[in-house]
N, C-alpha and C positions, 0 to 999 in steps of 0.2 A: 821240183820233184825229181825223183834220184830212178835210174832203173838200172837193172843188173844185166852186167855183160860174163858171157861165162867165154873164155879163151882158154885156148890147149896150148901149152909150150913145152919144150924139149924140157929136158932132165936142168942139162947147161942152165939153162936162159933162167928158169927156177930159180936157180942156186944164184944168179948173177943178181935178182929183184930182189932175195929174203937177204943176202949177204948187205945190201945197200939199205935196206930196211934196217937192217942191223947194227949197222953201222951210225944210224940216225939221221941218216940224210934224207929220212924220208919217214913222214909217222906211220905211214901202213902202205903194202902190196898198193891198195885203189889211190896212196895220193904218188905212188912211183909211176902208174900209168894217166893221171892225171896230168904231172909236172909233161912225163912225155908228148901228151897232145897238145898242153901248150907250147912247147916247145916248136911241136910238129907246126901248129897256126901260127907261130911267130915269124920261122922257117919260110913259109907258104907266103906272106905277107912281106917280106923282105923280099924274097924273091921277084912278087909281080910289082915290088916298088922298085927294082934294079932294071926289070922291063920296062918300065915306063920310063926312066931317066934313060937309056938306051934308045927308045924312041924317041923323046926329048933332043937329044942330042942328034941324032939322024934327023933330024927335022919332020920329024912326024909326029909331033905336041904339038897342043896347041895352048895358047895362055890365055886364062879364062879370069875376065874382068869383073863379072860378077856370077851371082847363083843365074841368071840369064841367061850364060851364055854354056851352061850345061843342058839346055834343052836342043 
């Protein structure tokens, strides 16, 4: 199921979505802020995998033998 979001942007910002729409990079305004929230979770997700290997590395992982030993 789809719900609509109604967002206010500058004049700019406008002109920078329709312009990229335009251009075909993207088939409408909803799949330009689409691509961006994935983008946004991929971002987010890379992130707390670089803190984990950061922990890892500092010796604060731990290595997990089986589904077991995540309880």
């Amino acid at each position: 199921m789809r719900n609509i979001v109604n967002i206010s942007l500058p004049a700019e910002m406008v002109k920078i979505v329709k312009r990229e729409v335009k251009k075909g990079r993207y088939a409408s305004v909803s799949e330009f802020f689409r691509a961006l929230l994935r983008e946004y979770e991929e971002n987010k997700l890379l992130t707390e995998l670089e803190e984990s290997h950061r922990e890892f590395k500092a010796g604060k992982g731990k290595v997990l033998h089986s589904f077991k030993d995540l309880r």
